[in-house]
N, C-alpha and C positions, 0 to 999 in steps of 0.2 A: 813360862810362856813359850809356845811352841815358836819357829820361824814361821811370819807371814809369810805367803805367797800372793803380794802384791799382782792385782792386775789393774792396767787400765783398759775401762771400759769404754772408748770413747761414743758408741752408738748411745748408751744409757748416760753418758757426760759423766761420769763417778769412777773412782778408785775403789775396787772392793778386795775384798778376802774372800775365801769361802772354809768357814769352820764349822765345822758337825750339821750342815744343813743349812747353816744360816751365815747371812751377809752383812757384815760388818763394811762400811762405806766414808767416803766422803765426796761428797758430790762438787762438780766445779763448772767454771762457766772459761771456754779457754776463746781469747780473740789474738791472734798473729803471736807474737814472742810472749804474752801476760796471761796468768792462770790464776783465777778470780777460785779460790776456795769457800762455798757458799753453806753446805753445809755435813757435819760431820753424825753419822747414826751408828749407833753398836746397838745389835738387840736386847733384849732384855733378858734373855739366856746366857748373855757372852759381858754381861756389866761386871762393875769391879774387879776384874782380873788386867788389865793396863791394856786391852787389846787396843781402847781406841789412843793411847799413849804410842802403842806399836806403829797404829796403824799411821798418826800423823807424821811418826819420823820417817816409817816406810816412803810416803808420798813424796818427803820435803826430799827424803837422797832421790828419788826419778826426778823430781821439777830441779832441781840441781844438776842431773847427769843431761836431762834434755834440756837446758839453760833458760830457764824460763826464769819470768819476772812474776812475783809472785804476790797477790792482794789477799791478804786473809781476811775476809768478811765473816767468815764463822767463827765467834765467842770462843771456843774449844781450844781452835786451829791459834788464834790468836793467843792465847793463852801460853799454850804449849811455848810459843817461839818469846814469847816473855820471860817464863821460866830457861830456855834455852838460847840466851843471847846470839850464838854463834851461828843462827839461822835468819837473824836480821840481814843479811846479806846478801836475802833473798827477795826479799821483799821490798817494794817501789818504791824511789825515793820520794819524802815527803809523806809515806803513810807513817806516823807515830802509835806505835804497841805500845798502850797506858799499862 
């Protein structure tokens, strides 16, 4: 897996990549210090290679670096910080990762 090149996109509200052409994303909804994660897209050229793995941890260290409060509403996004407890610490209190 190569290093992403995280960017955000705040005109189109997403975090993308750009690999071989194509845009691997997660789209978010941001209101004052809270970053609403809504939804996360790899295309279907760039599937099962971990990109959209890459691509969630890429985001969670920027909403980390810029101290944002963080609501995962995309299944994906949510997931990922399930399997990776130590990212709960980002996220609102009172939102419970089943």
């Amino acid at each position: 897996m190569k290093d992403l090149q995280l960017k955000d996109n705040p005109e189109a509200k997403r975090y993308e990549v750009h690999i071989d052409g194509l845009v691997p994303r997660i789209e978010y909804i941001k209101v004052k210090d809270k970053i609403y994660l809504t939804h996360t897209e790899v295309p279907k050229g760039l599937e099962g290679q971990g990109i959209g793995t890459s691509l969630v941890k890429a985001v969670l260290e920027d909403i980390e670096k810029k101290d944002l409060t963080l609501v995962p509403m995309c299944p994906f996004v949510a997931m990922y910080i399930k399997r990776h407890p130590e990212w709960k610490k980002l996220v609102l209190k009172g939102i419970n990762i089943a």
